[in-house]
FIDREN-643738 format. One record per residue (C-alpha): y, x, z. Coordinates in pm, whole numbers, plus 50000, padded with zeros to 5 digits. Layout:
BEGIN
YXZ/...
// end
This chain:
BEGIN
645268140207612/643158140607281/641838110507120/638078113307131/636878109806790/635378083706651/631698085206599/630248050606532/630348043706177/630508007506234/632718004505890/629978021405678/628918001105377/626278013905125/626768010004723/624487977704643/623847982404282/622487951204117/620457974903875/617557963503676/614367986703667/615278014303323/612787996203190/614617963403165/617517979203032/615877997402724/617577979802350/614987987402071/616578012201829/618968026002091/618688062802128/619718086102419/618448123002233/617428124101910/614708155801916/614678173001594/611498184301429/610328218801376/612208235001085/610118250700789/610848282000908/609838279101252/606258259001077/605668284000877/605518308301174/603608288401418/602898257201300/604438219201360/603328220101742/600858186801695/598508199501498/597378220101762/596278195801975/592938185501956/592078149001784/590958135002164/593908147702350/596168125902116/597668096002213/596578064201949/600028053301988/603318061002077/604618060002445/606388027802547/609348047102699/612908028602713/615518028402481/618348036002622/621628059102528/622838087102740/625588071702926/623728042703075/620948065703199/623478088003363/624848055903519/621788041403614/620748070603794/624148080803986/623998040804052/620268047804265/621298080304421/624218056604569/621538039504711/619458067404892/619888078905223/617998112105281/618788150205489/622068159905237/623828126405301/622918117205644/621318126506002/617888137105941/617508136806344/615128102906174/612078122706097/610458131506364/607308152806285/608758159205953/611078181406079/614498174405845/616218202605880/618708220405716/617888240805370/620688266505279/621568263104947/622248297204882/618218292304873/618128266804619/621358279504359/621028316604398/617068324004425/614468290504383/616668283604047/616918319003915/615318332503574/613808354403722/611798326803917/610988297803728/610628316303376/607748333603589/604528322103433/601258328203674/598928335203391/600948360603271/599928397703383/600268407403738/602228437103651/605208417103495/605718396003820/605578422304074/608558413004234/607298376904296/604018389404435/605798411404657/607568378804797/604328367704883/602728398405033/606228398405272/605618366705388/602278369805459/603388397505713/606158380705875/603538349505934/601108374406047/603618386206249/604738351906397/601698340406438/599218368806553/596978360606276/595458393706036/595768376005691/597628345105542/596738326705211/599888308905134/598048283404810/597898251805001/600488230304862/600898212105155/600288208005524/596848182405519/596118207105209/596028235905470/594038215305745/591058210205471/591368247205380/590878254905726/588048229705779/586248239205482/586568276105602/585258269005927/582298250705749/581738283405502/581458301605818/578958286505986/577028283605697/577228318905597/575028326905953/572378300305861/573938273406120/573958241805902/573518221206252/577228219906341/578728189406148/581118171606378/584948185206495/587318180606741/590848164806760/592948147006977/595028111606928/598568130106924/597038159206706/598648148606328/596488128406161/595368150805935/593278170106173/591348141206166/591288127505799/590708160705643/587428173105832/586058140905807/587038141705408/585118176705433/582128156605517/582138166605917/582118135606172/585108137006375/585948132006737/588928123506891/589928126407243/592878103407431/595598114607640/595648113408026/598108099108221/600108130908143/600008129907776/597548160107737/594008150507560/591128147307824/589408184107908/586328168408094/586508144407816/586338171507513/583698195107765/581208162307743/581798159907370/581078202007318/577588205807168/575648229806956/576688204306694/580338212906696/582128237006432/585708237506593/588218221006709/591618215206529/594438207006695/598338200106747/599998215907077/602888202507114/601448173307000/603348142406826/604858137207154/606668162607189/604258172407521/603118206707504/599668209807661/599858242407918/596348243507977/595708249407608/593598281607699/591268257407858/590408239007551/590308274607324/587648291307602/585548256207638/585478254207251/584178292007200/581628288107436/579938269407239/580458289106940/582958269006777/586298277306584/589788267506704/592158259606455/595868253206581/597678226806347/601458245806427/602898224306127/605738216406383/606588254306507/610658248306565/610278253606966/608008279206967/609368311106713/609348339406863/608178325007184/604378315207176/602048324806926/598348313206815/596768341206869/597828345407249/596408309107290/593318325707160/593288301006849/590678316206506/593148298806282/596408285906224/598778262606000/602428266705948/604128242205683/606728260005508/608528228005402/609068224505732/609538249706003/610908278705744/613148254905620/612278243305228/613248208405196/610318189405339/607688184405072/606108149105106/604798140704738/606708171304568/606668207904642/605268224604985/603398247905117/600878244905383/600088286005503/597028287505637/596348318805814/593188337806056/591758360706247/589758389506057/586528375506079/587688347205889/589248365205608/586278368605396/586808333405363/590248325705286/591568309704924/591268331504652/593448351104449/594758365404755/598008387804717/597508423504813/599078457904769/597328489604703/599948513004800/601388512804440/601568479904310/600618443004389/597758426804256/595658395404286/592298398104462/589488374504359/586698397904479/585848376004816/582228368204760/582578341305075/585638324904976/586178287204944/587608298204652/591048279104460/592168248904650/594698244104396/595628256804013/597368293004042/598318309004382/600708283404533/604358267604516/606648302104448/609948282104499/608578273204852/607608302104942/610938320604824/612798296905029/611068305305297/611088343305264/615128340505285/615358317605551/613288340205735/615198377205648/618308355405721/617338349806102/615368380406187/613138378606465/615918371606709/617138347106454/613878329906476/613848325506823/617298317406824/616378288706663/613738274906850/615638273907180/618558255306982/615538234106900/614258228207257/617978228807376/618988201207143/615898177507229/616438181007592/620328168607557/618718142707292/616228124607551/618088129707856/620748105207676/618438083907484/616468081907848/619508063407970/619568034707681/618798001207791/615017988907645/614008027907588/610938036007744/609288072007768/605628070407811/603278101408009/604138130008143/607488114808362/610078134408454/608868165708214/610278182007896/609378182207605/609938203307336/611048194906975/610708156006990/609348134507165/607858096307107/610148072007243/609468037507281/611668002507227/608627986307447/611217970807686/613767958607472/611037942307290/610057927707590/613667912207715/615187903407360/612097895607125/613367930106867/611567958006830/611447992406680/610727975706309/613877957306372/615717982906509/614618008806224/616107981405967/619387975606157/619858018706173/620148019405792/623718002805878/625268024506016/624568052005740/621118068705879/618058068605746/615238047505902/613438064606148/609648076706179/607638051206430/604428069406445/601248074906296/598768044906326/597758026506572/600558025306775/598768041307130/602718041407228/603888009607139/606787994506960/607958037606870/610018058306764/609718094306681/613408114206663/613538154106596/616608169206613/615448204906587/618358235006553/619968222406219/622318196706428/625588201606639/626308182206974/628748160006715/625318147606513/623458144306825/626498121006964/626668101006707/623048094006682/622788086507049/625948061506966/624408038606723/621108037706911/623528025707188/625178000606973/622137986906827/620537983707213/623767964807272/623567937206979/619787932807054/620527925307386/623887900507273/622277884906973/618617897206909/618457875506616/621877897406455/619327928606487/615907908406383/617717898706005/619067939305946/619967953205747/623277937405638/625337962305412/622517988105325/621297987604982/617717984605064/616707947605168/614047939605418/610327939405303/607677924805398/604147938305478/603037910605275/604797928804953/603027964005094/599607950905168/598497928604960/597107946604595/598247915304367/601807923004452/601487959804423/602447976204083/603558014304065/604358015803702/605717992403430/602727989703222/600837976103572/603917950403662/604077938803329/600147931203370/599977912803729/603147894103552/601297881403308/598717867803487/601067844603718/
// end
C-alpha cells in the first residue's frame, strides 16, 4: 500500500530577519548608483533637465533618502521577501472575498511586461496605440457578453472605484429627468462594504437591510424602505457568505417599481461564468473586478481594475474617453454630453486589463464556465470538511450550499477553550499560510472566518488546508493558551490593536517616526 503523503507542514519555519528599517542602515557618503549628469552634448540639445521645472515645483532641499551601497539593498530586500507570505509562496484559499487565485505568468513575462505595453504612452496619438485600444474594445465585448450588459467602461482602477462610478451614474440619471428627490440607496449587511461607503461618499443616505434566518437580506424589510426617495439599490448576490439569494428577481422588480436602478456588485463572479448573468436577474448595472475574477493578481493598494458596465439607457452616462471602433480604426470618444466624465487620469490600468483579455481567450466560454463549477465544486468539498472540525460553526441557511466561500465561524471553540479566530489567524501563519480574512466590520457572524478556494486549487491544497485547520482545532482544544501566544516561528510577531489604533503610535514614513520619536 502507498504511504499517504504528508501534508501538515508542522516542520515549517519562516526566515526571521533581525533587519533594521533601510533607513537605519543608510552610512553618510555611502553610495549605491552614482547618476551621472547630462553631458554637454545632450544640454546643448535639450537642456540640463532642472531647469525646466518651474521655481515652486522645486524641492528647497535635497531628499533625505538612505545611503546605502548596492549589495546591502539587494540583501535587505531578498531578507523581507523571506519574510512575506502571499498567493506565489503559499495557499491563497486565505482570502476570502479577495479571490487569490492563480495569475499565469505567461500573462505577466510575455504580454503585461512587453515594449510594446509599457513604452505605450496614453497621451500619445490614438493612432500609434491601436493595438492596445483594440485590447480594450475586446474586452468590453467579452464582458458585455458575460454579463448581458450593452457597454463597459473599463477606467475604474478598482472595485469601490467602480461602485462610486456606478452610484454617481445612477445619480446623473436621475438628475438628467429633473428628479433631484431620490437621495437615499439600498444595500444589504453581506453586500461588500463598498456598496455602502461609496453612495454614501456620493452624498446619498444609505440603507442597509439584515439577513433572515436564511442568510438572504429581508424583502418585506427592503419593500417598507422603497420610496419615491430611492435611486437604486446596489448589491452583492452571492453575498460575503457565500449564500446566493434565489429570489433575487424579487428585489430587481420591487426596486423598479419604484423607479429605481439596480446595480449588481458581481466583484466575486468565480461561481457564476457562464452560468448566471446580470442582465437575466434584470440588474441596470454591473461590476466585475478584473483583479479578481479574470485573474490579474488582486489589486489592493496597486494596480486593478474595477469594469463597470450597463444597460443602454445608461450609456450616455458612463466614464469618458470611452474606447470605440468605427469600422476602420479605434478611437477615444469624449463626445458624451451626460457623462460623469474621468474618474481617474487616462483610460484605466492597461496591464490589468491585458491580463485579463488573455486569461479570458485562454478559457473560452466553456473555459469560463469550466471554471466556475471547479469553483463551486471546490467550496462544496471545502465546507463539507471544514463542517466536520470541532469549534466550527456555520451560521443561516443550514444544510444549503453555497457557492464560492462561505463565512465560517470559530464561535464554539471560542466558547469551550477561551481562542478565537484572532488567535487562530496568528497560529495559521505557522504552518506556512497566510492569515486569513475574518470579515468586514462588525462581526454580524461572530468570531469569522472567510476561506475562498475558487478553481486555482487541487484536492492536494484543499487537504492540506483542511489539515492545519484540524491541527490548530486540536491544540486549542489541548492547550488553548499554545494557540492564544501564536505565532511561534513566523516572522511576523503578534500586534496589538493598541499599536493599530491609537494615532501616537502610528507613523507610515520615516520623516513621521522620527517626529512622534522625538517627542517621547
Amino acid at each position: 500500500m502507498a504511504r499517504q503523503k504528508k501534508l501538515l507542514r508542522d516542520n515549517y519555519h519562516q526566515a526571521r530577519w533581525d533587519e533594521s528599517i533601510i533607513f537605519e542602515m543608510s552610512v553618510p557618503g555611502e553610495r549605491g548608483v552614482l547618476v551621472p549628469l547630462a553631458c554637454k552634448d545632450v544640454v546643448s540639445q535639450v537642456g540640463d533637465g532642472v531647469s525646466a521645472i518651474p521655481t515652486n515645483l522645486r524641492r528647497k532641499k535635497t531628499p533625505a533618502l538612505p545611503e546605502i551601497n548596492q549589495m546591502r539593498v539587494n540583501r535587505h530586500f531578498y531578507h523581507l521577501s523571506q519574510e512575506t507570505l502571499g498567493t506565489d509562496v503559499t495557499l491563497g484559499i486565505s482570502e476570502g472575498t479577495c479571490t487569490m487565485k492563480y495569475s499565469p505568468k505567461v500573462q505577466e513575462h510575455m504580454a503585461a511586461r512587453h515594449p510594446g505595453i509599457v513604452n505605450v504612452h496614453p497621451l500619445q496619438d490614438p493612432d500609434t496605440m491601436q493595438g492596445v485600444l483594440e485590447i480594450y474594445y475586446q474586452v468590453e465585448q467579452f464582458l458585455k457578453e458575460i454579463s448581458g450588459m450593452d457597454a463597459f467602461s473599463l477606467q475604474p482602477g478598482g472595485g469601490a472605484h467602480g461602485v462610486y462610478a456606478n452610484a454617481s451614474m445612477i445619480r446623473a440619471y436621475h438628475r438628467a429627468r429633473g428628479d433631484n428627490k431620490r437621495t437615499e440607496i439600498i444595500t444589504t449587511m453581506f453586500s461588500h462594504p463598498c456598496d455602502a461607503a461609496t453612495p454614501n461618499t456620493a452624498g446619498f443616505k444609505v440603507i442597509t437591510l439584515m439577513p433572515d434566518e436564511s442568510g438572504y437580506p429581508d424583502l418585506e424589510a427592503m419593500k417598507a424602505a422603497l420610496s419615491e426617495r430611492t435611486a437604486g439599490i446596489m448589491i452583492t448576490n452571492p453575498e460575503d457568505t457565500g449564500i446566493y439569494n434565489p429570489r433575487i428577481e424579487e428585489y430587481v422588480k420591487a426596486a423598479h417599481s419604484v423607479g429605481a436602478i439596480c446595480s449588481y456588485d458581481q466583484a466575486n463572479a468565480n461561481g457564476m461564468l457562464g452560468i448566471h448573468r446580470a442582465r437575466e436577474a434584470g440588474f441596470d448595472m454591473v461590476h466585475f473586478n478584473l483583479h479578481k475574477t479574470f485573474s490579474a493578481p488582486h489589486g489592493c493598494m496597486g494596480p486593478a481594475t474595477g469594469a463597470i458596465g450597463v444597460k443602454e439607457f445608461l450609456k450616455p452616462f458612463l466614464p469618458v474617453p470611452r474606447v470605440e471602433f468605427d469600422g476602420q480604426k479605434y478611437i477615444l470618444n469624449s463626445n458624451y454630453p451626460e457623462s460623469i466624465g474621468k474618474v481617474r487620469s487616462y483610460f484605466g490600468n492597461t496591464n490589468v486589463v491585458l491580463k485579463a483579455y488573455m486569461w479570458i481567450m485562454q478559457h473560452g466560454a466553456e473555459g469560463l464556465k469550466e471554471a466556475a463549477i471547479c469553483s463551486v465544486l471546490n467550496n462544496q468539498y471545502f465546507m463539507k470538511k471544514i463542517a466536520a472540525i470541532p469549534g466550527v460553526v456555520i451560521w443561516y441557511a443550514k444544510g444549503k450550499r453555497r457557492l464560492e466561500q462561505v463565512r465560517y465561524s470559530w464561535e464554539k471553540l471560542k466558547q469551550d477553550t477561551g481562542a478565537g479566530t484572532d488567535d487562530v489567524n496568528k497560529r495559521i501563519v505557522d504552518f506556512g499560510i497566510e492569515h486569513y480574512w475574518t470579515s468586514h466590520h462588525p462581526w454580524v457572524v461572530p468570531e469569522p472566518f472567510t476561506l475562498e478556494p475558487c478553481e486555482s486549487y487541487n484536492k492536494e491544497d484543499l487537504d492540506e488546508y483542511i489539515e492545519v485547520l484540524q491541527q490548530i482545532s486540536k491544540e486549542a482544544y489541548a492547550d488553548a493558551n499554545f494557540v492564544k501566544t501564536a505565532p511561534h516561528k513566523a516572522a511576523s510577531h503578534r500586534p496589538t490593536h493598541e499599536a493599530i489604533d491609537d494615532a501616537e503610535l502610528i507613523a507610515v514614513t520615516w520623516r513621521q517616526y522620527q517626529k512622534k520619536k522625538g517627542k517621547k
